[in-house]
C-alpha positions in Angstrom: -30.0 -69.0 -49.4 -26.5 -67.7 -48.3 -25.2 -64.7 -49.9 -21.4 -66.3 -49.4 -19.6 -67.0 -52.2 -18.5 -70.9 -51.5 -16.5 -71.9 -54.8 -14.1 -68.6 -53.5 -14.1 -69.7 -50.3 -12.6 -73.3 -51.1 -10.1 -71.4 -53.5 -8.3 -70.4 -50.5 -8.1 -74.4 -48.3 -5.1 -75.9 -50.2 -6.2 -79.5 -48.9 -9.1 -79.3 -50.5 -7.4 -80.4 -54.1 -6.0 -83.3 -51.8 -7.0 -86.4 -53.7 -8.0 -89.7 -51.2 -7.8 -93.3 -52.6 -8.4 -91.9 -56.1 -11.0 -89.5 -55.6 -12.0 -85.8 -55.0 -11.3 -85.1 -51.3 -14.5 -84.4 -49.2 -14.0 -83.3 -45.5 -16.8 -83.8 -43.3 -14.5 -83.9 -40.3 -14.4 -80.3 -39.6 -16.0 -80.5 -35.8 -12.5 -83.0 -35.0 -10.8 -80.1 -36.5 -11.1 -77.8 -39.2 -9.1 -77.3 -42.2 -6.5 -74.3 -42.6 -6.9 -71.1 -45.2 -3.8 -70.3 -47.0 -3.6 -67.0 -45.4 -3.4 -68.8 -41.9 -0.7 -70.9 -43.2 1.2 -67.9 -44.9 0.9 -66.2 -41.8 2.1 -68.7 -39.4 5.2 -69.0 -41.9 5.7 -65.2 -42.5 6.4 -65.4 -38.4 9.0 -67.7 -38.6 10.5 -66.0 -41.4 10.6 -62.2 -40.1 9.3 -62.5 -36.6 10.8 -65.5 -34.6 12.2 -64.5 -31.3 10.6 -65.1 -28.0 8.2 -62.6 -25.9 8.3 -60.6 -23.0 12.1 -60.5 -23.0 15.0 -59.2 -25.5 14.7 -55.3 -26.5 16.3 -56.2 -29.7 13.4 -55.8 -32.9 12.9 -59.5 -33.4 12.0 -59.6 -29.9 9.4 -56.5 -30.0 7.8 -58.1 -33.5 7.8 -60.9 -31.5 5.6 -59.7 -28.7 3.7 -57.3 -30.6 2.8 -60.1 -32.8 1.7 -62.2 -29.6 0.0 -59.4 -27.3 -1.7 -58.2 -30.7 -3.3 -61.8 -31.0 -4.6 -61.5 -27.5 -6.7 -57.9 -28.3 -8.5 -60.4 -31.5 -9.4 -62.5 -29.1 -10.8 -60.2 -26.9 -12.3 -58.2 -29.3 -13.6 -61.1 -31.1 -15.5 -62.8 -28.1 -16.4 -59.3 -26.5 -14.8 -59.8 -23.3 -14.1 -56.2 -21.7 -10.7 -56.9 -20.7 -7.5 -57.4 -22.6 -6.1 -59.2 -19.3 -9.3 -61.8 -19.5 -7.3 -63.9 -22.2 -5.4 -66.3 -21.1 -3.6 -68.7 -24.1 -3.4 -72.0 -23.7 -2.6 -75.4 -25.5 -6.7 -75.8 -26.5 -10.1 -76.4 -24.6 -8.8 -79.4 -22.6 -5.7 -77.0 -21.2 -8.5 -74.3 -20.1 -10.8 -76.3 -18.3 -8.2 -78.0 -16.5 -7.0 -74.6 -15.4 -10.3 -73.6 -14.2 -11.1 -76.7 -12.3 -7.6 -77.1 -10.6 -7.3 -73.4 -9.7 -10.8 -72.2 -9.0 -12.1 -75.5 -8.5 -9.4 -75.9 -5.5 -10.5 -72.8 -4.1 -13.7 -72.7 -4.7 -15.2 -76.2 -4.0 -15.4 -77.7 0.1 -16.5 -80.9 1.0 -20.3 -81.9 0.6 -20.6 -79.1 -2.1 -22.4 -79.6 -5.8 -20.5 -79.5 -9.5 -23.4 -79.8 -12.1 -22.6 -81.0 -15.4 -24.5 -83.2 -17.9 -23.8 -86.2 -19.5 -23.2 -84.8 -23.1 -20.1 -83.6 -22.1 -16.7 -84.2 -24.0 -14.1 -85.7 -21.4 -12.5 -82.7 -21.8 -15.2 -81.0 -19.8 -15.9 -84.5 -17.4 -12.9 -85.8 -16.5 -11.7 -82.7 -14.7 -14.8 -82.1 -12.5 -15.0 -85.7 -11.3 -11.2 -85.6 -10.2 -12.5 -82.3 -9.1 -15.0 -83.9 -6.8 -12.5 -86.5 -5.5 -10.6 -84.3 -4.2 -12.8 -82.2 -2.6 -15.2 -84.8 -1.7 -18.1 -83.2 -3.8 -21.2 -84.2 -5.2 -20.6 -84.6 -9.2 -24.6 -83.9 -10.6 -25.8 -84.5 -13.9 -28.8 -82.4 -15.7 -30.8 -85.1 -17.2 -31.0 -85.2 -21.3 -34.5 -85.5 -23.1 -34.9 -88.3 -25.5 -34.5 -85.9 -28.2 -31.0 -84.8 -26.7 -32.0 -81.4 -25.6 -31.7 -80.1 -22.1 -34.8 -78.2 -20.4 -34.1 -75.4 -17.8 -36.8 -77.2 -15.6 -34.3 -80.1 -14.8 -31.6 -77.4 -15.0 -33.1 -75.6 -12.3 -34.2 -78.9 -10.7 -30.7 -80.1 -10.8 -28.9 -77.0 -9.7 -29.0 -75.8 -5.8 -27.4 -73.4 -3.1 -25.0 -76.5 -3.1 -23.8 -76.0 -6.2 -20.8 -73.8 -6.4 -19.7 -74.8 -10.5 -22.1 -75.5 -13.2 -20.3 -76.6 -16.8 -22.2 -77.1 -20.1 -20.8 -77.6 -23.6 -22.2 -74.3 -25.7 -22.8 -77.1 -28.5 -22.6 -80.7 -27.8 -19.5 -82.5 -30.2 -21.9 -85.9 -30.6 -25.6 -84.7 -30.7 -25.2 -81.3 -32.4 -27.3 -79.4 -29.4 -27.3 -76.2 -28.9 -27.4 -74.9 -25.3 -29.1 -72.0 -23.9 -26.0 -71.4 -21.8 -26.7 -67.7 -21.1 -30.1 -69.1 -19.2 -28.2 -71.8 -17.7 -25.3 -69.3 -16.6 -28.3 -67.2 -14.9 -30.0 -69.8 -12.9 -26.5 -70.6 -11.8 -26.2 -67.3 -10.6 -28.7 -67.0 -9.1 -27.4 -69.9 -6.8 -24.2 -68.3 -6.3 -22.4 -70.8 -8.7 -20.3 -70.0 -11.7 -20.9 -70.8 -15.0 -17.9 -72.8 -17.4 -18.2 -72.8 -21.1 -17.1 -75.4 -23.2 -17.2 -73.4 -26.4 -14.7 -75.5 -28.4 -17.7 -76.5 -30.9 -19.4 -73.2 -30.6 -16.8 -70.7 -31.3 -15.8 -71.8 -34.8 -19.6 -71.7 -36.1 -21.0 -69.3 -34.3 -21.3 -65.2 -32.8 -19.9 -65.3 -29.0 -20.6 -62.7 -26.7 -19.2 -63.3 -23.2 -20.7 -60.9 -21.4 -23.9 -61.3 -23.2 -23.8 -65.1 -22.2 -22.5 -63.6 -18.6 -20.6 -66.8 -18.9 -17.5 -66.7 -16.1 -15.3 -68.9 -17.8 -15.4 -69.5 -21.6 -12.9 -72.2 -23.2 -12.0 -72.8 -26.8 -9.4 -74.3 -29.4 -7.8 -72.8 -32.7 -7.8 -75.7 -34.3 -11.1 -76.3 -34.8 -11.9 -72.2 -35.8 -9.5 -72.7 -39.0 -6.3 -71.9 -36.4 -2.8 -73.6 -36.1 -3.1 -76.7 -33.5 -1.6 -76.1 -30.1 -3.4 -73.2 -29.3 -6.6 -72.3 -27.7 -8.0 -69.5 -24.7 -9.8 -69.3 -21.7 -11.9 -66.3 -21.1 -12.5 -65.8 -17.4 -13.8 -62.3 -15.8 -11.2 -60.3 -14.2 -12.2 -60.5 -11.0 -12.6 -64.4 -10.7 -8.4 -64.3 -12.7 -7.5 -62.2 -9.7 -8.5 -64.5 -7.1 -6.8 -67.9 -8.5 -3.6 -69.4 -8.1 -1.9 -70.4 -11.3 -1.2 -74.4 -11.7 2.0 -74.1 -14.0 5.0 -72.4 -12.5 8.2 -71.0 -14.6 9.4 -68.2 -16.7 7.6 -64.8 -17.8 4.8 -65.7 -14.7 7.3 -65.0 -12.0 7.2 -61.3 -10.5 9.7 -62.0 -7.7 11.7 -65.5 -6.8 13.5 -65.7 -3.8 15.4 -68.9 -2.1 12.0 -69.9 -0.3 9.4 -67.5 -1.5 8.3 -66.0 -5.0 5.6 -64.0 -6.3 3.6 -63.5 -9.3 3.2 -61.3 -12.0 -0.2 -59.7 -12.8 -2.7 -60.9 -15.3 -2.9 -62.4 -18.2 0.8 -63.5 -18.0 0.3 -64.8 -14.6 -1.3 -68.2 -16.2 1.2 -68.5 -18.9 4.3 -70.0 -17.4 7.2 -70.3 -19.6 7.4 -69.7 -23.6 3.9 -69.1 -24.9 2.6 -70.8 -28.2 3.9 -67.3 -30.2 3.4 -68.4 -33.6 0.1 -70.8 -32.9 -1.3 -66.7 -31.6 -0.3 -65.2 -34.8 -2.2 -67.8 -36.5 -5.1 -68.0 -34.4 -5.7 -64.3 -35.1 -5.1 -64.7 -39.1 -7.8 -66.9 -38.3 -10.2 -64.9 -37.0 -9.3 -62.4 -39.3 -10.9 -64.6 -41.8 -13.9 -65.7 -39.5 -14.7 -62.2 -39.6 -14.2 -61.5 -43.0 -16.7 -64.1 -43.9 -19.2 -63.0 -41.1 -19.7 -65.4 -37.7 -23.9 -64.6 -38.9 -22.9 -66.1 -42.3 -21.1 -69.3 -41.3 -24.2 -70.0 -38.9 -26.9 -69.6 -41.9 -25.2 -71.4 -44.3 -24.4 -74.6 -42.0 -27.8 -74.2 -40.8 -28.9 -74.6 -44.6 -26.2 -77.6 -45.1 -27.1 -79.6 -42.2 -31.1 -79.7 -43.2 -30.0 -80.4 -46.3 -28.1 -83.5 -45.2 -30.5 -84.5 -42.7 -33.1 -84.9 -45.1 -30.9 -86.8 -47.4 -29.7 -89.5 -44.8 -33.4 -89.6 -42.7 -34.6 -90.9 -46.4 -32.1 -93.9 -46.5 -33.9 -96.8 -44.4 -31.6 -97.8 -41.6 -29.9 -94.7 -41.3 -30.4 -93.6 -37.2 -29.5 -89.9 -36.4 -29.2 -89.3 -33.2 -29.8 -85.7 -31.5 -32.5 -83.1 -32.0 -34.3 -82.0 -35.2 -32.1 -80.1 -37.7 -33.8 -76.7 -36.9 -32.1 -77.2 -33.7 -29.1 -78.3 -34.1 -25.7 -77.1 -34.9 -23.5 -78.1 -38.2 -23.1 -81.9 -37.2 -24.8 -85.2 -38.0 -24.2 -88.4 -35.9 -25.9 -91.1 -37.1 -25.5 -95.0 -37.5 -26.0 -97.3 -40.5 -28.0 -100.5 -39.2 -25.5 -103.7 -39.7 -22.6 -101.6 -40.4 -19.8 -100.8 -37.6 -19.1 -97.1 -37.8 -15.1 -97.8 -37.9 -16.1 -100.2 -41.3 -18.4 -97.3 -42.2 -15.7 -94.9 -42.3 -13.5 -97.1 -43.9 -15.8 -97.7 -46.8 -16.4 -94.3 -47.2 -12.4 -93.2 -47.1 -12.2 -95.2 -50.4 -14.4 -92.5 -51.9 -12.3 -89.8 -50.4 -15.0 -89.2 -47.6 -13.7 -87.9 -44.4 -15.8 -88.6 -41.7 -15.8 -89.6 -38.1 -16.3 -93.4 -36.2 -15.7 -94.0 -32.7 -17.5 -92.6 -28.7 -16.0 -89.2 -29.7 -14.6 -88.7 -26.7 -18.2 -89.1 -25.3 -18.6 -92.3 -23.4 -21.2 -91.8 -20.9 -23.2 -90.3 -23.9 -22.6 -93.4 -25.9 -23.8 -95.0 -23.0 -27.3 -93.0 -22.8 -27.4 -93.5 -26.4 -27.3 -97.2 -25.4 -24.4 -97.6 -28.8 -20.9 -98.2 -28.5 -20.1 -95.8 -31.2 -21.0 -93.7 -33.7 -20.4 -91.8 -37.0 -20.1 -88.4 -37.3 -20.3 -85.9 -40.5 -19.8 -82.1 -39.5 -19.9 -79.4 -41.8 -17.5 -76.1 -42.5 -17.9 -73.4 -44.6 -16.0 -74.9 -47.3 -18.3 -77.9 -47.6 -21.3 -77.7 -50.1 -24.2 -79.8 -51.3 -22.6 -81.2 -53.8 -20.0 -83.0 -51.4 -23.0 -84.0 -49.4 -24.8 -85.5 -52.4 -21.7 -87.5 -52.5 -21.1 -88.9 -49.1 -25.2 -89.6 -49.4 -24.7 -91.5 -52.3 -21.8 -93.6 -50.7 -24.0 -94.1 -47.6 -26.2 -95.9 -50.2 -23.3 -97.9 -52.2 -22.0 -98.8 -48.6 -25.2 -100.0 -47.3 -25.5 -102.0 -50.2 -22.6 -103.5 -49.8 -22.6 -104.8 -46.3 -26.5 -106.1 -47.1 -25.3 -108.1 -49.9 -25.2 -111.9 -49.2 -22.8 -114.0 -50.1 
């Protein structure tokens, strides 16, 4: 059993007095995005109210809160994901913004005609999309590390799949659909050992979860606030100094120029060099409130305690007949269920449940060539948080029921 103290924890989500259609709000959409603590939100306003000026620029103090406020939420970040660089954080707009980075700058550099990018099919578009335009450009090979019919990868096809071909290899940390966890640190080795790099798609990883770049030896690591009880907008990309160094930024503009003349210009030096024009100021400021809190609660906590959640509600759903959950046992899974209710279309499904103030998740989840290996056009998808409790899962379980009985009933 978890030591955290859960009723004080949901003291400090405003939302979660929000009534829906009538009832007690429950929010099991966290792994879309996650809900905001009150001292996020304070703190994102305090900015705007004593702090608002842009970075990097004016002397005057509004100016110096400013950027303190902003290079000060860079350092959480670091210290937060252990990177051994301040200048290895690079802000961006979220996970989609980072990986597009990496695969238009390194990816253009790195990646000749005839060579390998190894993904798998779990991926998020986020981290598909750009490594098959990727591979049209460059005329590559786009590979795919089969999946196990229990939604695990094995590092036998990993290393089956991966050659001296392969110069990128990118794996979500923790698939958005199945809830698997990847062994990305052995994944990022065997890479290695190819000469290829290792991408991260940590955006379901980060928010649950300890990270340790240079434990993982990962050499790009992506991630959204949003989703780790941060503003929206905002996100990072780890990369290791070295690999920074050597890229080309994709966005051009204020604060990344060093030197501009009529036909040539130059850059400045890292981070800023990949942060072209005015940065998301306040969205850093509330990104680091958030991990503040994170790591308040304790990253070793939050993993337990969904851990103990999610068996909880995968014991409760496997008992309704028709229920289908899709992924890997709950001993091996992170805080996510996605299932589907035999004769019911996830979109109705989520409907019915919204009318008992059930927040949950229909649709391919930005997953479609996993819906396809699932052989279903779409799924539902319940993910826990660490304001979530039994209680709330006793609930949805019990609508699962009324719903099901519902759509069995003939008229």
């Amino acid at each position: 059993m978890t030591n955290l103290n859960i009723d004080a924890i949901r003291k400090d989500f405003p939302i979660l007095s929000e009534q829906v259609n009538g009832k007690d709000l429950v929010y099991l959409d966290s792994s879309a995005t996650s809900q905001k603590p009150l001292s996020v939100i304070d703190k994102t306003k305090y900015y705007y109210e004593h702090m608002n000026a842009n970075v990097h620029r004016g002397v005057h103090t509004l100016g110096t809160r400013a950027t303190d406020g902003y290079e000060n939420a860079r350092e959480t970040v670091r210290a937060f994901i252990n990177a051994k660089y301040f200048e290895e954080i690079i802000f961006t707009r979220g996970t989609t913004t980072a990986i597009n980075t990496v695969a238009q700058s390194y990816g253009d550099m790195a990646v000749q005609e005839g060579d390998e990018i190894v993904i798998t099919q779990m991926e998020h578009h986020a981290n598909l999309v750009p490594w098959q335009q990727l591979a049209k450009r460059k005329k590559a090979v786009l590979k795919y590390i089969p999946i196990e019919a229990d939604g695990t990868i094995t590092l036998e096809n990993v290393r089956a799949t991966i050659t001296n071909k392969t110069k990128i290899v990118a794996m979500a940390h923790v698939s958005n659909v199945l809830g698997t966890i990847n062994d990305v640190k052995s994944v990022a080795q065997i890479a290695h050992e190819h000469g290829a790099i290792m991408v991260v798609d940590g955006a379901q990883s980060i928010p649950h979860m300890k990270v340790d770049v240079v434990d993982l030896d990962c050499d790009f690591f992506a991630f959204s606030g949003h989703k780790m009880l941060g503003p929206t907008g905002i996100g990072a990309l780890y990369g290791k100094k070295a690999l920074l160094n050597k890229m080309e930024p994709i966005e051009f503009g204020g604060d990344m120029i060093d030197f501009v003349g009529l036909q040539e210009s130059t850059w400045t030096e890292l981070p800023t060099k990949f942060e072209a024009g005015t940065p998301l100021i306040a969205e850093a400021v509330g990104l680091a409130e958030a991990i503040n809190y994170l790591t308040e609660v304790g990253m070793d906590n939050i993993l337990a305690y969904e851990h103990e959640l999610t068996a909880y509600a995968y014991e409760k759903m496997s008992e309704i007949e028709g229920v289908e959950i899709y992924g890997p046992a709950a001993d091996k899974r992170a805080g996510l269920i996605t299932f589907n209710l035999h004769g019911v279309h996830p979109h109705d499904l989520a409907t019915a449940l919204d009318s008992h103030g059930i927040a949950i998740r229909a649709g391919h989840h930005c997953a479609q060539p996993l819906m396809k290996w699932l052989n279903q056009s779409s799924t539902a998808r319940a993910s826990f948080y660490i304001y979530n409790t039994k209680d709330e899962i006793d609930t949805f379980v019990q609508s699962l029921k009324e719903t099901k009985e519902f759509f069995s009933y003939e008229f």
